[in-house]
C-alpha positions as CSV (number, residue, x, y, z in Angstrom):
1,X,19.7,62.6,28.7
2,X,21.8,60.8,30.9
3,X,24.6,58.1,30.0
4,X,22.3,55.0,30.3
5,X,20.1,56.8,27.7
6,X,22.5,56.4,24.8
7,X,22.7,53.5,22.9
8,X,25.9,51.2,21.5
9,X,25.6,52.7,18.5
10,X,25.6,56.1,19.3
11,X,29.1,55.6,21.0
12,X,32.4,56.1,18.6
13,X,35.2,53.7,18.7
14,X,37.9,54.5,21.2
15,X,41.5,55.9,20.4
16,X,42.7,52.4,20.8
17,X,40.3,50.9,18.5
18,X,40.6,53.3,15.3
19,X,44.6,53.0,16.1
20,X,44.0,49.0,15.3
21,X,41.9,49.3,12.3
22,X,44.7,51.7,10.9
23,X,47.4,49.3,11.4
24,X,45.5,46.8,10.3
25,X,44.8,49.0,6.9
26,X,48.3,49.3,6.8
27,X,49.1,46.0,7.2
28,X,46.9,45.3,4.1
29,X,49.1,47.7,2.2
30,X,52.1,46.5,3.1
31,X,50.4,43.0,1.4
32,X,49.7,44.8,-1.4
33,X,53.3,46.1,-1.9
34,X,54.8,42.7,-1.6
35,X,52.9,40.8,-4.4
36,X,54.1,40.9,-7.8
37,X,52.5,43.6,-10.6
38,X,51.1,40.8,-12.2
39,X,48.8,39.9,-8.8
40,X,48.6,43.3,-7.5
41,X,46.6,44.4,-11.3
42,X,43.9,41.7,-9.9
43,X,43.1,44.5,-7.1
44,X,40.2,47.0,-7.3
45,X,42.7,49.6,-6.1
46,X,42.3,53.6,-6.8
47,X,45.0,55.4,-9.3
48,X,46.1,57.5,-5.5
49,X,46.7,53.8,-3.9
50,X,48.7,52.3,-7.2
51,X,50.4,55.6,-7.2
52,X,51.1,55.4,-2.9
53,X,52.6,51.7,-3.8
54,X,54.3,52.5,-6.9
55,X,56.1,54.7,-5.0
56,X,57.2,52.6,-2.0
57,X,59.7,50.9,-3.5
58,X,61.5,54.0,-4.1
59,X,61.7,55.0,0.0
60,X,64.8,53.8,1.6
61,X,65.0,55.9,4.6
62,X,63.7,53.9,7.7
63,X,61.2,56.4,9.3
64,X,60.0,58.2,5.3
65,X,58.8,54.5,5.0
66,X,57.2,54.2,7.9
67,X,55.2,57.5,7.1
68,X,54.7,56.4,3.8
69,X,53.0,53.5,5.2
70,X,50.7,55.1,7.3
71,X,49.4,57.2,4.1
72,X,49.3,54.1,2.2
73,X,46.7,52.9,4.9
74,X,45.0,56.3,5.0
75,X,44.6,55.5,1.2
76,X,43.3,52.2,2.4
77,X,39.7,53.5,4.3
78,X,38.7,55.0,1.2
79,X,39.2,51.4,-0.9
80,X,36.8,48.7,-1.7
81,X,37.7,46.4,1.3
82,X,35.4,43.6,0.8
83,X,36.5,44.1,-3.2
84,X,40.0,43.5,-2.2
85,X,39.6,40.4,0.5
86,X,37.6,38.8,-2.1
87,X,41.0,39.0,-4.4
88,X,42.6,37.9,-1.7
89,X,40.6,35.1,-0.9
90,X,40.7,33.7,-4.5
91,X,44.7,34.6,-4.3
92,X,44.8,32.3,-1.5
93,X,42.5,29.3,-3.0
94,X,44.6,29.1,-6.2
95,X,47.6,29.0,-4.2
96,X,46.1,25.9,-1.9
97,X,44.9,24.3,-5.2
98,X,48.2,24.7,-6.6
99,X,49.9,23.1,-3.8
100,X,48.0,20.5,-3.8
101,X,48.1,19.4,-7.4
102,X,52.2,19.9,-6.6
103,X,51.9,17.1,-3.2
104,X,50.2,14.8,-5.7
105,X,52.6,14.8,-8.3
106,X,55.4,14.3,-5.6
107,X,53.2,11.3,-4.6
108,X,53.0,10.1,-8.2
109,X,56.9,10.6,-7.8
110,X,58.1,8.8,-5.1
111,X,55.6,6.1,-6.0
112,X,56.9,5.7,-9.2
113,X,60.3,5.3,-8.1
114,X,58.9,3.3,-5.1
115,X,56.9,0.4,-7.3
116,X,58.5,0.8,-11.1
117,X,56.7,-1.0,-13.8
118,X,53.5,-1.4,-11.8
119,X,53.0,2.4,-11.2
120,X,54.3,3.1,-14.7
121,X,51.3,1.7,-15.9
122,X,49.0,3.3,-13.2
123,X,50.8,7.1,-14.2
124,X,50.2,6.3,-17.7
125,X,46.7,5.1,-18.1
126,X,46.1,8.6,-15.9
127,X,48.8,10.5,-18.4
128,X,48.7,9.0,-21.7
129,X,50.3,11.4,-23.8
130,X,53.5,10.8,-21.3
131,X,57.0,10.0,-23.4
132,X,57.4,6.3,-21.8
133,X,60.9,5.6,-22.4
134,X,62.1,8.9,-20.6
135,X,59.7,8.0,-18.0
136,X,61.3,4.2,-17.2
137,X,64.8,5.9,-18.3
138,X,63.9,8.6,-15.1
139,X,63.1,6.3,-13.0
140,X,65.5,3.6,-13.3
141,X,68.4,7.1,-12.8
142,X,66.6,8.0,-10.1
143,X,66.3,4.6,-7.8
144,X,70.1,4.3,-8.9
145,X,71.1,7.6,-7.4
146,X,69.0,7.1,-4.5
147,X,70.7,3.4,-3.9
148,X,74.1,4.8,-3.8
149,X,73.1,8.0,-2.0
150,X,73.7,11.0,-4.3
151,X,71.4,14.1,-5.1
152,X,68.6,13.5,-6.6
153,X,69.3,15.1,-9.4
154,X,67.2,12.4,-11.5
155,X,64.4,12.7,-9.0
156,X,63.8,16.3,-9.9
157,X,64.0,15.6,-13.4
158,X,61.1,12.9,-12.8
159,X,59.3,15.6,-11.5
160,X,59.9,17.9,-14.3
161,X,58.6,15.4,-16.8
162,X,55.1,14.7,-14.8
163,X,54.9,18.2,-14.3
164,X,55.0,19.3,-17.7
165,X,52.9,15.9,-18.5
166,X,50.2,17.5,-16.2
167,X,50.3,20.5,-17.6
168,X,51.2,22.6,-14.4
C-alpha cells in the first residue's frame, strides 16, 4: 500500500487542526460562562459541564483559569454541539427581534415628538389602550427640553410609556 492508496478519509486531522477545534470548544465555553443562569438553563449541557462552569467563577488565579478552560472544552467534545448552536441560534434571533421592536419604538418616538398631534393619532389608533394625556403631556416636555437644549429626560420617559404601552 503505498501513500496514493489511502484515501482523505483514512487521514486524521493534523496537530494544528485538533489544536483549533479545542480552542474553538473552548471558546464556546467561555460563551457559556458569560450568559446569565437564566439563558445558560436553556442549554442541553451535562451535570460535569454545569458543574466545570459553576465552578469558574470561583478561579481567580490567571493560569488555574486558563486550565480550567481547557477542561471546560475537554467537557465540550462530549456535548450535544448542534443541541447547543441551535440554543444559540434562537438566543441570537430573539435578541435581533428584540432590537428591532426597540428601533421602532425609538422611531415612533422621535416621530411623535417630530409631528405632535398628527402622529398622536397615528400611535394611538396602533396603541389604543395608550393613557392620552400623559402621552401629549410627554411630548409637549420633551420638544420643550429639546428646544432649550437640556437632557432628555422627558424623551426617555416617552419611551418608557410606549414601551410599557407595547408591552416590551
Amino acid at each position: 500500500m503505498t501513500q496514493d492508496d489511502l484515501s482523505p478519509a483514512d487521514e486524521r486531522p493534523s496537530k494544528s487542526q485538533l489544536k483549533r477545534e479545542m480552542q474553538a470548544l473552548q471558546q464556546l465555553g467561555e460563551q457559556i460562562i458569560a450568559m446569565s443562569d437564566a439563558q445558560r438553563a436553556r442549554f442541553p449541557l451535562s451535570d460535569d459541564l454545569l458543574r466545570a462552569i459553576e465552578e469558574t467563577g470561583r478561579i481567580k488565579a490567571r493560569e488555574a483559569r486558563r486550565r480550567h478552560m481547557q477542561y471546560v472544552g475537554k467537557l465540550m467534545r462530549g456535548e450535544d454541539l448542534d443541541g447547543i448552536q441551535a440554543v444559540f441560534d434562537e438566543i441570537e434571533n430573539e435578541t435581533l427581534r428584540r432590537d428591532h421592536a426597540f428601533h421602532r419604538l425609538e422611531a415612533w418616538r422621535d416621530r411623535l415628538i417630530a409631528e405632535g398631534d398628527a402622529a398622536v393619532e397615528a400611535f394611538v389608533d396602533e396603541f389604543p389602550e395608550v393613557d392620552r394625556q400623559a402621552l401629549r403631556q410627554l411630548i409637549r416636555n420633551a420638544r420643550r427640553e429639546r428646544e432649550q437644549g437640556k437632557p432628555p429626560t422627558n424623551a426617555r420617559r416617552l419611551f418608557r410609556l410606549i414601551r410599557d404601552t407595547a408591552g416590551l
